[in-house]
VEXTI-168307 format. One record per residue (C-alpha): x, y, z. Coordinates in steps of 0.5 Angstrom, whole numbers, padded with zeros to 4 digits. Example, Ala and Ser with C-alpha at 12.3 -4.5 7.8 and 13.67 -1.06 7.14 Angstrom:
<nodes>
+-------+-------+-------+
!     x !     y !     z !
+-------+-------+-------+
!  0025 ! -0009 !  0016 !
!  0027 ! -0002 !  0014 !
+-------+-------+-------+
</nodes>
This chain:
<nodes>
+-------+-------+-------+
!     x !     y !     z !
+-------+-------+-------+
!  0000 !  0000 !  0000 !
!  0003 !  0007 ! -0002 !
!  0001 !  0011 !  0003 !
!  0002 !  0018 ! -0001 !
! -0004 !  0016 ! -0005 !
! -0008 !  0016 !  0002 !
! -0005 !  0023 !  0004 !
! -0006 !  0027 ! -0002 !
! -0013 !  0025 ! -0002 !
! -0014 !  0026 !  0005 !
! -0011 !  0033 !  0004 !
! -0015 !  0035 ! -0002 !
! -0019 !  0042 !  0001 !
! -0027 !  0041 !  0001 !
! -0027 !  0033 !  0003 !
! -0026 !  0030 !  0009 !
! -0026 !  0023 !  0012 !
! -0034 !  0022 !  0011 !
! -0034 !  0022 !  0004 !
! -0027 !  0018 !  0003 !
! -0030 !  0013 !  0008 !
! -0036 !  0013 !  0002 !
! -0032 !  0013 ! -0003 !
! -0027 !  0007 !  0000 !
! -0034 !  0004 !  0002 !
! -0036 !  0003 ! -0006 !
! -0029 !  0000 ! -0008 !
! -0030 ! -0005 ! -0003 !
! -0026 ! -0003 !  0003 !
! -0020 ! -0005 ! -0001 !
! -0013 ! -0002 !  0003 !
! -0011 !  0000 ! -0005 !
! -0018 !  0003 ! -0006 !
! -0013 !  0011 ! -0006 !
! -0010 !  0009 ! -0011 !
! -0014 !  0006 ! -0015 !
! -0018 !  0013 ! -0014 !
! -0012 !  0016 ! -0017 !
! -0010 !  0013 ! -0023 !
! -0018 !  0010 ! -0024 !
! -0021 !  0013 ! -0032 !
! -0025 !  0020 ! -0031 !
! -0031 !  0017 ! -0033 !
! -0031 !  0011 ! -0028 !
! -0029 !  0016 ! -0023 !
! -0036 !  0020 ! -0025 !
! -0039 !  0014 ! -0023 !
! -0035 !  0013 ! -0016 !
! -0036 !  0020 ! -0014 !
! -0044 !  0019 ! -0015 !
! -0045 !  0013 ! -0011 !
! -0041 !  0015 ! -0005 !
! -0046 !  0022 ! -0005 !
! -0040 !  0026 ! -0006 !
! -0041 !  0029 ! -0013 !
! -0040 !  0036 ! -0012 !
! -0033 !  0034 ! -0010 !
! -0032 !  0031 ! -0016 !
! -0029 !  0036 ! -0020 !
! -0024 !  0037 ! -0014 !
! -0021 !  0031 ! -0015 !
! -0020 !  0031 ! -0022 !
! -0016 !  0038 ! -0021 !
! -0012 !  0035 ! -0016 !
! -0010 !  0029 ! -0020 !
! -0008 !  0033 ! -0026 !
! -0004 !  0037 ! -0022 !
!  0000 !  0032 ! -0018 !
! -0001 !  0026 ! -0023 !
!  0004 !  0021 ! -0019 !
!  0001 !  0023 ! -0012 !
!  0008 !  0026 ! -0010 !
!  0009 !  0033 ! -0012 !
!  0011 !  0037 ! -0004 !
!  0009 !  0029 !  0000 !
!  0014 !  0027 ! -0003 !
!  0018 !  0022 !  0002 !
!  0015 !  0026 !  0008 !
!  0010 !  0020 !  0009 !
!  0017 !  0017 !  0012 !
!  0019 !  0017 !  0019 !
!  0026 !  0022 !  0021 !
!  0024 !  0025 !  0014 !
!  0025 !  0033 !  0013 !
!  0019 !  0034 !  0016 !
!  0020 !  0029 !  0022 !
!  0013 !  0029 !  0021 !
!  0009 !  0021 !  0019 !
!  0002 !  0020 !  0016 !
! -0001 !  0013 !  0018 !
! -0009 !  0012 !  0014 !
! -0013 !  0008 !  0017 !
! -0011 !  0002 !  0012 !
! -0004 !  0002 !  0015 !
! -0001 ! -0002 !  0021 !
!  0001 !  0003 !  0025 !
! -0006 !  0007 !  0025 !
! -0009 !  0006 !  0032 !
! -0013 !  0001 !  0033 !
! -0016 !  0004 !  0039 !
! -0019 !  0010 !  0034 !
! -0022 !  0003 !  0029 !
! -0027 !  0002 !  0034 !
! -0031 !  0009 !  0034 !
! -0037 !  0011 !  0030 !
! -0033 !  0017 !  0027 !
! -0025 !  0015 !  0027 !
! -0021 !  0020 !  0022 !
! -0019 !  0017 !  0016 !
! -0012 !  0019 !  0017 !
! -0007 !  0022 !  0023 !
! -0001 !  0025 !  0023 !
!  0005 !  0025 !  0029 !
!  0012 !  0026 !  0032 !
!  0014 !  0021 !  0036 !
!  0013 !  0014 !  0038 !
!  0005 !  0012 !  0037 !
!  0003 !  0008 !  0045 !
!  0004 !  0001 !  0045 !
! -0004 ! -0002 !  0044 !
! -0003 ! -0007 !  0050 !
! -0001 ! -0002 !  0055 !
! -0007 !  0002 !  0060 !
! -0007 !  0009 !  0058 !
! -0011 !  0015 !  0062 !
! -0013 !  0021 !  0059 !
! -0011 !  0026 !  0065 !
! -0016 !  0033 !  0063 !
! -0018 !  0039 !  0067 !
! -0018 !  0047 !  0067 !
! -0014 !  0051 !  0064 !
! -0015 !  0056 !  0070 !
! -0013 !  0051 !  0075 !
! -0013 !  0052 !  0082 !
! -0006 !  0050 !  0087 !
! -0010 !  0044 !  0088 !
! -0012 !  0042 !  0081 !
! -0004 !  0043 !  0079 !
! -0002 !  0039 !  0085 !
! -0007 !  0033 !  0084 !
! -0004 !  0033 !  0076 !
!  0002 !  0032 !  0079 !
!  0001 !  0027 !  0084 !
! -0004 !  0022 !  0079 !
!  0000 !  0023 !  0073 !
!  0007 !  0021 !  0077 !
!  0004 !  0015 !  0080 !
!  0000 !  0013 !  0074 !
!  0007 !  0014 !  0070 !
!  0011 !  0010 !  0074 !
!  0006 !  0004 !  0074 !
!  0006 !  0003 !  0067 !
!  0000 !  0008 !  0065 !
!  0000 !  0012 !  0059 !
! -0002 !  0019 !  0060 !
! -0006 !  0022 !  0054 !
! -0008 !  0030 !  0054 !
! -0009 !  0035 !  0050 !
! -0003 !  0040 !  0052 !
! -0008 !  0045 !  0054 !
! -0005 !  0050 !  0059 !
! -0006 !  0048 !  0067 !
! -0008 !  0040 !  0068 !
! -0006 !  0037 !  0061 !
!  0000 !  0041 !  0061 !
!  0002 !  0039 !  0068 !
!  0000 !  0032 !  0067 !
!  0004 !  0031 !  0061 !
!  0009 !  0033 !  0063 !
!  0009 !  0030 !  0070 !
!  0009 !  0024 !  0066 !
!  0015 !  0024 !  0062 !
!  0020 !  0027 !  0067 !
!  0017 !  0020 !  0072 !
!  0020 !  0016 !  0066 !
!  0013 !  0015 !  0063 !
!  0010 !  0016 !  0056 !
!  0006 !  0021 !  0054 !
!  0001 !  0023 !  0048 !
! -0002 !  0030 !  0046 !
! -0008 !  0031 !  0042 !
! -0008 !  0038 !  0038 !
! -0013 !  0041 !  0036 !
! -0008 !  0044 !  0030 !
! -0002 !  0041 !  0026 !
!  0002 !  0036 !  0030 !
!  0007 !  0041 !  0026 !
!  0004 !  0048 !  0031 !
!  0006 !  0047 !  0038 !
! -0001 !  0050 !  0042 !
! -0001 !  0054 !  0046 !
!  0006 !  0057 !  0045 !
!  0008 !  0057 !  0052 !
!  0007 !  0049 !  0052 !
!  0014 !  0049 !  0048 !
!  0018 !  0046 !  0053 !
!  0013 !  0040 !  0053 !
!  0012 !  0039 !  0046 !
!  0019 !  0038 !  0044 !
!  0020 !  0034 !  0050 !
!  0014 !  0031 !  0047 !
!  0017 !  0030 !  0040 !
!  0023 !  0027 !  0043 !
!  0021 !  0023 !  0048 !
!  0012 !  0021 !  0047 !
!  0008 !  0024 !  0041 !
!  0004 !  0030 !  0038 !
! -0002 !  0028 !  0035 !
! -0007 !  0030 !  0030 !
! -0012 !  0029 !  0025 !
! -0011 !  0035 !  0022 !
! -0005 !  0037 !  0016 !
!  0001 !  0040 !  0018 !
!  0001 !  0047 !  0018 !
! -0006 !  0048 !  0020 !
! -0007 !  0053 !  0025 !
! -0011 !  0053 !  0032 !
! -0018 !  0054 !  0030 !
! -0024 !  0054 !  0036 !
! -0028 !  0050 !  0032 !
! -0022 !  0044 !  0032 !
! -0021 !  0043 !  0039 !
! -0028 !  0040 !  0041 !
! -0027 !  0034 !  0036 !
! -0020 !  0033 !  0037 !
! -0023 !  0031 !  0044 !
! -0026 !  0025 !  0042 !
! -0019 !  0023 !  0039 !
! -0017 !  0023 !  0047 !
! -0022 !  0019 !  0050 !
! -0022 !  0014 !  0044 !
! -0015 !  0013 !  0047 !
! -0015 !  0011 !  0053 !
! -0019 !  0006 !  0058 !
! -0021 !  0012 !  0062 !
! -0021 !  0019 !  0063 !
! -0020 !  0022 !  0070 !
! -0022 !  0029 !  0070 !
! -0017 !  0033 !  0075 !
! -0022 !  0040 !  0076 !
! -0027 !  0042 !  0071 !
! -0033 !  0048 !  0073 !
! -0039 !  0047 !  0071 !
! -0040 !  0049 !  0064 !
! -0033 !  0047 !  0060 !
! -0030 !  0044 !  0055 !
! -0026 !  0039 !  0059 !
! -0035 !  0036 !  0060 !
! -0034 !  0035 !  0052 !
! -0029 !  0030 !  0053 !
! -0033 !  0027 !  0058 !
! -0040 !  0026 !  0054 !
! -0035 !  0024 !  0049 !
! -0031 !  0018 !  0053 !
! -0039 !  0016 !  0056 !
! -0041 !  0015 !  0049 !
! -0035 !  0010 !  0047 !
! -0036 !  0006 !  0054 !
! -0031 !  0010 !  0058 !
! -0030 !  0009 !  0065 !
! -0030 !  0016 !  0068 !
! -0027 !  0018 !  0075 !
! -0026 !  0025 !  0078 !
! -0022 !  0028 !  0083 !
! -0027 !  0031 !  0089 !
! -0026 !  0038 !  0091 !
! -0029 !  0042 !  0096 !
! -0037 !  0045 !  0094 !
! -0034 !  0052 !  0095 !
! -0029 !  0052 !  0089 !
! -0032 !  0053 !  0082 !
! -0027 !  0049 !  0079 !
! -0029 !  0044 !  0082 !
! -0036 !  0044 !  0081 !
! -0036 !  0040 !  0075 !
! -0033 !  0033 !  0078 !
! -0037 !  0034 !  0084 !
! -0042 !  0034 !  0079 !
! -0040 !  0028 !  0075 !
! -0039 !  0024 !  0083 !
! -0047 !  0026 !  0084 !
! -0048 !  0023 !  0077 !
! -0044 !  0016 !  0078 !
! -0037 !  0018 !  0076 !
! -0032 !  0014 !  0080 !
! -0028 !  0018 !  0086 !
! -0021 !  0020 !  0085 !
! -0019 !  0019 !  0092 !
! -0012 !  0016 !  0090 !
! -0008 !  0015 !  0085 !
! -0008 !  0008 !  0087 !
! -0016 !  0008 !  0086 !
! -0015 !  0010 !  0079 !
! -0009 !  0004 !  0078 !
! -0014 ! -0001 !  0081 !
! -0020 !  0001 !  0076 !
! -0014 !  0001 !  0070 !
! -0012 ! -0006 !  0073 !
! -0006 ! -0004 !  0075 !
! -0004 ! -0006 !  0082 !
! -0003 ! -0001 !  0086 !
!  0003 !  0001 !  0091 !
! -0001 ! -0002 !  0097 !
!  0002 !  0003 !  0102 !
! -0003 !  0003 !  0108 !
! -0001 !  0010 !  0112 !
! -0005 !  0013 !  0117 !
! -0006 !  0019 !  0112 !
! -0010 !  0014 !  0109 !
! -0011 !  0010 !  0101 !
! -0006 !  0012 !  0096 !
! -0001 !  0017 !  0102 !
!  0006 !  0017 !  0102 !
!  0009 !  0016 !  0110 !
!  0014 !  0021 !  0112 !
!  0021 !  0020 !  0111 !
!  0026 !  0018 !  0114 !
!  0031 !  0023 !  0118 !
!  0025 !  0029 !  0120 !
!  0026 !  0033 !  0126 !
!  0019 !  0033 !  0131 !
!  0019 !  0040 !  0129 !
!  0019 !  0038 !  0122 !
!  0014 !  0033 !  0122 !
!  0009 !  0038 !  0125 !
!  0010 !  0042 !  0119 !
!  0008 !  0037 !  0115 !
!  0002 !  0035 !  0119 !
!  0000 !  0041 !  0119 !
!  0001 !  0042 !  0111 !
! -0004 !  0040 !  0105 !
! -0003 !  0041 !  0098 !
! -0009 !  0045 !  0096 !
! -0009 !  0051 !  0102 !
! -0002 !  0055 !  0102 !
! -0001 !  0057 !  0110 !
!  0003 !  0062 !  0112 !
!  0009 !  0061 !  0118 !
!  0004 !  0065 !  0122 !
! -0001 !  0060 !  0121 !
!  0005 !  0054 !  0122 !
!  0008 !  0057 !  0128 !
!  0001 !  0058 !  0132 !
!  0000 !  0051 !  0129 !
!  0005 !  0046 !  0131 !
!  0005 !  0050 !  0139 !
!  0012 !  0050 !  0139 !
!  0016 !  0056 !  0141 !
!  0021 !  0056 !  0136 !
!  0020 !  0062 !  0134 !
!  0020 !  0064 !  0127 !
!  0027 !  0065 !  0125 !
!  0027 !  0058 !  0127 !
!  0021 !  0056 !  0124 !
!  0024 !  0059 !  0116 !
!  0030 !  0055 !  0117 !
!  0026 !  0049 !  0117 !
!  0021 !  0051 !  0112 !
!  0027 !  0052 !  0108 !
!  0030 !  0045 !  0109 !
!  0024 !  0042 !  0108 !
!  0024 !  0045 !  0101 !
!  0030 !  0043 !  0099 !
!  0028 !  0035 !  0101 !
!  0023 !  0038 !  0096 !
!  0017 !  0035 !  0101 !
!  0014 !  0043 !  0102 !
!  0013 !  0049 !  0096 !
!  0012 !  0056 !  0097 !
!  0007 !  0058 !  0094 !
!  0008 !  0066 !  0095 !
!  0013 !  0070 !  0100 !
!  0012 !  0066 !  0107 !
!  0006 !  0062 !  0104 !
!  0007 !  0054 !  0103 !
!  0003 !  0048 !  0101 !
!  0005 !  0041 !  0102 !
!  0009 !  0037 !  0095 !
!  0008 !  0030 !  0098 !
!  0001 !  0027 !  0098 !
! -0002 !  0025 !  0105 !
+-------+-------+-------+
</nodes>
């Protein structure tokens, strides 16, 4: 199969993935059918294009294939994986197209990405939310992602600012595989402040889309790009989400194709929270702990029963009393400041005391400051 064939006729402006799929539909389902389509006499192409329901569109594949007769012309060699592009196309006919993406009502006909498509056996999560994150939602993205990461879960996302970014990149720097679906050409990184991640992505994940290289980020490409996201994973984790967003649409999407959903609680109060509470109150399951996620994905979790509870890290070893006082005291959604610690541990340390020890917790990387004098926890418990 000559996937240049299958290329060029994805890319002629004005088609689209319905009328290529009627188009192979009529010829049978044959993996060559592009080509056929290609090189098949006008007149009999006439007949193709009338009983695909796509006659309008017939002078548009004539004129496409007067002016690039041999389905080469600028494609030549970018089919090729490390060619100039570094760009690979994969059509639905091909063995390297996703054959997670084979089981939805309305799969692309092609993809284009950079970087190493996920292993199809291998469980794989998408890991979504707001982009107005709060410290909590950044946090928890963290968290999950690390310990999905290191326990074999591929992460999926569509590299959006806040959660996706997060998660994406919490996954690569765990040593883990990450995905990103774009709602542009695997070729534009978007958002521009996700660059760090797209390269890293490019080099050590994949970039995905649906869409040609050069296509420049529309409103109207990012919410079909989300069923792409929950078509590759087994389960989509909603890490904050409000009440009316987009990340919602990636849900009713995964619901459609049978996706498990499990969303990360949050306080009632928070707006970006809304939206999961929502999804708990309608039968999503409870994000309570990494491991929770990992039994429902059929991984086995860490078994770490501490006295924080399901899915908590114990403190390490080699703490001051003083310092495991601080961490009690501490949790990763509210920032306190030494004010409030030094009231909290009932210790008359003072506060130059109580900032020396911040600063060596900080430096075990076990508390963050989240502003001047304020700190969260870096450790689930």
């Amino acid at each position: 199969m000559d996937e240049r064939y299958a290329r060029k006729l994805y890319e002629i402006e004005g088609f689209g993935s319905r009328t290529i799929f009627r188009m192979r539909r009529v010829l049978k389902d044959g993996k060559d059918f592009a080509e056929e389509i290609w090189k098949m006499p006008e007149e009999k192409l006439f007949l193709l294009m009338h009983e695909a329901d796509a006659a309008d569109r017939t002078e548009l594949l004539i004129n496409e294939r007067r002016k690039d007769p041999k389905a080469e012309g600028p494609f030549k060699g970018m089919q090729e994986r490390g060619g100039p592009s570094k760009i690979c196309f994969a059509s639905f006919d091909s063995p390297l197209y996703p054959e997670k993406l084979t089981c939805i009502p309305d799969p692309p006909f092609g993809i284009y990405f950079i970087g190493t498509l996920p292993k199809e056996e291998a469980p794989a999560c998408a890991v979504i939310g707001a982009r107005e994150s709060t410290i909590y939602g950044r946090e928890m993205a963290g968290v999950f992602a690390r310990a999905l990461a290191e326990a074999g879960v591929l992460i999926i996302s569509g590299m959006a600012r806040g959660i996706d970014g997060i998660a994406g990149m919490t996954a690569l720097q765990a040593g883990g595989y990450s995905l990103a679906v774009l709602g542009c050409g695997a070729d534009v990184c978007y958002p521009p402040q996700n660059r760090e991640l797209y390269e890293k992505l490019c080099s050590d994940g994949c970039v995905f889309s649906e869409y040609p290289p050069g296509t420049r980020p529309q409103a109207r490409l990012f919410p079909p790009r989300n069923r792409i996201i929950s078509a590759l994973s087994d389960l989509v984790l909603v890490i904050e989400a409000r009440e009316r967003s987009g990340t919602l649409i990636t849900v009713d999407m995964a619901l459609e194709q049978g996706k498990d959903i499990y969303a990360l609680p949050g306080r009632i109060c928070d707006g970006t929270s809304r939206g999961c509470n929502e999804l708990i109150r309608q039968g999503a399951g409870i994000a309570v702990s990494p491991d929770a996620v990992l039994q429902a994905l059929g991984r086995d979790p860490s078994g770490k029963e501490e006295a924080g509870g399901e899915g908590a890290q114990p403190l390490p070893a080699g703490l001051t009393p003083l310092q495991k006082k601080i961490l009690l005291h501490l949790d990763m959604a509210t920032p306190r400041s030494l004010d409030s610690l030094l009231e909290a541990v009932e210790e008359d340390c003072g506060y130059a005391r109580l900032r020396q020890e911040m600063t060596l917790l900080e430096i075990r990387g076990l508390v963050r400051e989240t502003g001047i004098g304020h700190f969260v926890s870096a450790v689930l418990r």
